[in-house]
Backbone as CSV, one residue per row, in Angstrom:
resi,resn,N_x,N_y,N_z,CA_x,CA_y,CA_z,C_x,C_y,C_z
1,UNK,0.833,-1.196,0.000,0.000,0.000,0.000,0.875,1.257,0.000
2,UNK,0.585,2.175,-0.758,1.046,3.496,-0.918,0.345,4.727,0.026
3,UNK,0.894,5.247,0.186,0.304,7.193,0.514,-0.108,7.290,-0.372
4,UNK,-1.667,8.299,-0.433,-1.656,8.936,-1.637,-0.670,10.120,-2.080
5,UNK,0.112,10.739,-1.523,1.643,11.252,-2.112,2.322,10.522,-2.730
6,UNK,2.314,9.040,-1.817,3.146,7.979,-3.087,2.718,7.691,-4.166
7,UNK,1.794,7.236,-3.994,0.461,6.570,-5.049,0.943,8.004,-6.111
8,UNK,0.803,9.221,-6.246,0.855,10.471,-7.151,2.130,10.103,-7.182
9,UNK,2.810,10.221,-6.962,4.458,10.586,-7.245,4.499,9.250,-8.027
10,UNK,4.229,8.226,-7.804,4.477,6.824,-8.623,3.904,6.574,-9.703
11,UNK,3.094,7.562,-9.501,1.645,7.703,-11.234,2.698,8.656,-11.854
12,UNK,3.144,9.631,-11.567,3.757,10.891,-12.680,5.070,10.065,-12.584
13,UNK,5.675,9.155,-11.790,6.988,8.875,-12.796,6.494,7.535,-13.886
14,UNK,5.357,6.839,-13.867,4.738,6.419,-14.363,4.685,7.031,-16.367
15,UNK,3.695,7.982,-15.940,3.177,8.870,-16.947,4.486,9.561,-17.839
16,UNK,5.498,10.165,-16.642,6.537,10.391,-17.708,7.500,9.462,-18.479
17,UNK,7.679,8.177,-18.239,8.098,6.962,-18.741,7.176,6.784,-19.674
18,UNK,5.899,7.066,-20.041,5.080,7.061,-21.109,4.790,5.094,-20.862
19,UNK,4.439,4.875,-19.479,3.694,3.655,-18.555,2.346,3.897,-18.409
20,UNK,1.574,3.305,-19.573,0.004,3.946,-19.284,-0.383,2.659,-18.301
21,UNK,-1.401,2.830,-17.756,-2.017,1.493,-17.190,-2.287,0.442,-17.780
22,UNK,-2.867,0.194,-18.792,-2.366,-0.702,-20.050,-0.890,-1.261,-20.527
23,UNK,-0.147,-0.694,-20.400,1.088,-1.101,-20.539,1.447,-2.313,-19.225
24,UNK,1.347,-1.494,-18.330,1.826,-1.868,-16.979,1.281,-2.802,-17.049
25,UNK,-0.206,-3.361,-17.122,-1.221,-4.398,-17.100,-0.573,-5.218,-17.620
26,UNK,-0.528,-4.935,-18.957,0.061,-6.217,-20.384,1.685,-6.614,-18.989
27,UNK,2.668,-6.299,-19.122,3.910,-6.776,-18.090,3.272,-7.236,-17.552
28,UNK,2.723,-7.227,-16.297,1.929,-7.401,-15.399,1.731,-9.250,-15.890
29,UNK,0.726,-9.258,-16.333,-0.162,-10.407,-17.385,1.193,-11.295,-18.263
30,UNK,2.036,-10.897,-18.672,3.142,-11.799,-19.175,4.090,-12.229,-18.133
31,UNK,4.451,-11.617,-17.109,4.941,-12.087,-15.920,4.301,-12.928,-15.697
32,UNK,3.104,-13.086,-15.552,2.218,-14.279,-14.245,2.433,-15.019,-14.807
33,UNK,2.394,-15.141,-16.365,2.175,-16.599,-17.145,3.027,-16.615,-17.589
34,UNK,4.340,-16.577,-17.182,5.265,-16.734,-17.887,5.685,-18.563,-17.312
35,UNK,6.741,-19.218,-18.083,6.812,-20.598,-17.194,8.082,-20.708,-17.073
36,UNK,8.301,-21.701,-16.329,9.703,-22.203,-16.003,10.540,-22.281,-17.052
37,UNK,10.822,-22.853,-18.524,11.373,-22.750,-19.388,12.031,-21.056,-19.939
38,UNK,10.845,-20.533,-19.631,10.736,-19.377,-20.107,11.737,-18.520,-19.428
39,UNK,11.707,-18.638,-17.692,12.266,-18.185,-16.713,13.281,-18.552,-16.995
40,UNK,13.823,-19.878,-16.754,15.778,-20.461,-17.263,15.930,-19.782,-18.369
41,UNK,15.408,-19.577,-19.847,16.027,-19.002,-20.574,16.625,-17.162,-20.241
42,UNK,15.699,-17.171,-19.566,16.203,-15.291,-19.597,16.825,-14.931,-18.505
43,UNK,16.856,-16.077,-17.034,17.912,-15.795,-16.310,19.266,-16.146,-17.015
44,UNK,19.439,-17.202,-17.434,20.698,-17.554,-18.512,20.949,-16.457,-19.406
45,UNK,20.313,-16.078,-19.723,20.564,-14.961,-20.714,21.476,-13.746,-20.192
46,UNK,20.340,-13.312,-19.194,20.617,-11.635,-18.294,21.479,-12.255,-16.800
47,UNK,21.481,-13.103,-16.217,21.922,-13.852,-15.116,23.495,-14.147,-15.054
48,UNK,23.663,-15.097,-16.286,24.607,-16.186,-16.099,25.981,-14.827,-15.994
49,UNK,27.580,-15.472,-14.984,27.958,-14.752,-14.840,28.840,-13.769,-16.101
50,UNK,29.068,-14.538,-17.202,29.741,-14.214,-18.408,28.490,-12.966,-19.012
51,UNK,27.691,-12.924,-18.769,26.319,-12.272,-19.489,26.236,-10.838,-18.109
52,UNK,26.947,-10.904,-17.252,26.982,-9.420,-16.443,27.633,-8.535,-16.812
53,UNK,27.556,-7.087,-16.856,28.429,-6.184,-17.523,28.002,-5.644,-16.108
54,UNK,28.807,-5.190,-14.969,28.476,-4.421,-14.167,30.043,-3.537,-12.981
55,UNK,29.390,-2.645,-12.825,30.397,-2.326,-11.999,30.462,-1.615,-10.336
56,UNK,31.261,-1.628,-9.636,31.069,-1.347,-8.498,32.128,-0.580,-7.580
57,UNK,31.691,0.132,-7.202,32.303,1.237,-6.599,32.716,1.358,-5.072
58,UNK,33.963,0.988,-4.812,34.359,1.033,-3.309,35.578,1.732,-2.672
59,UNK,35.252,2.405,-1.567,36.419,3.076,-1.318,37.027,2.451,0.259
60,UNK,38.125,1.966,-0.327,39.051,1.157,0.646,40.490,1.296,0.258
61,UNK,41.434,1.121,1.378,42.394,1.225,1.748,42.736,-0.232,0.738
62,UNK,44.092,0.078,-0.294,44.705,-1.002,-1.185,44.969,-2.503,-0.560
63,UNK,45.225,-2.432,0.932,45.219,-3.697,1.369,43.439,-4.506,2.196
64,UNK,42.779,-3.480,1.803,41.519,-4.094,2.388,40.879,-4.614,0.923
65,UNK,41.217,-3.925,0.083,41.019,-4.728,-1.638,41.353,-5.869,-1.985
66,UNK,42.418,-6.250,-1.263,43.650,-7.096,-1.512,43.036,-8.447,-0.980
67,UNK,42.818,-8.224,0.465,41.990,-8.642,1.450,40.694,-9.319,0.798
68,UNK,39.636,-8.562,0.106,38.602,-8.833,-0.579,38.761,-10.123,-1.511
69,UNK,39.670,-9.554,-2.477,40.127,-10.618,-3.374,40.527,-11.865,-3.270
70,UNK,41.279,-12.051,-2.065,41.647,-13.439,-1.145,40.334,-14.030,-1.520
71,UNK,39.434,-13.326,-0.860,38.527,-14.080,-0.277,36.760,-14.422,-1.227
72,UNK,37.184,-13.859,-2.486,35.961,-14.083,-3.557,36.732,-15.247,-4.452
73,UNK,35.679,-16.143,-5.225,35.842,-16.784,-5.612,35.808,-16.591,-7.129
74,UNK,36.906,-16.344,-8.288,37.362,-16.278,-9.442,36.302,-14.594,-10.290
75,UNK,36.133,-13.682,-8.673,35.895,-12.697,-9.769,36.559,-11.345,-8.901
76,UNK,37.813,-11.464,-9.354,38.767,-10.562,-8.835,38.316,-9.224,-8.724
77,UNK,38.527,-8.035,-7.859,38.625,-6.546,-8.587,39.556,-6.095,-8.404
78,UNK,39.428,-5.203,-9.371,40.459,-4.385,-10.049,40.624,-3.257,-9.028
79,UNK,41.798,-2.527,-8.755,41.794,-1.633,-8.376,42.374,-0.211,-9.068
80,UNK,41.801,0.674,-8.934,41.331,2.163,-9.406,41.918,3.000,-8.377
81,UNK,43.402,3.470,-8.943,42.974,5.118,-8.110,42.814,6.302,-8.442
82,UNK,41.665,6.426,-7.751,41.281,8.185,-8.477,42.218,9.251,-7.444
């Protein structure tokens, strides 16, 4: 449940995304019925780790990075100094 402040503020970022209620509905309606096949394919798709393009932003001392890296398993980071 929303405020109606929320409820408005969530309709106009709605409306300016050009999200009519119809739109939203149709998503809405292909989500529910979507199936398991359907689901594995597009987590594999957008999911799997070769298929992430992402990045992340941390500010730590070069040996607390270092530290990090020990301790993840085959997805190193890089370190950046600005």
């Amino acid at each position: 449940p929303l405020s109606p402040g929320g409820r408005g503020s969530h309709e106009f970022a709605n409306i300016t995304q050009g999200l009519s209620l119809e739109k939203r509905n149709t998503l809405r309606q292909q989500i529910l019925t979507m199936d398991r096949a359907t689901l594995a394919r597009v987590a594999e798709r957008y999911l799997a780790p070769e298929n992430r393009l992402s990045a992340i932003g941390i500010m730590a001392s070069e040996e607390a990075l270092k530290k990090a890296n020990d301790e993840v398993d085959g997805l190193e980071l890089e370190i950046t100094t600005l």
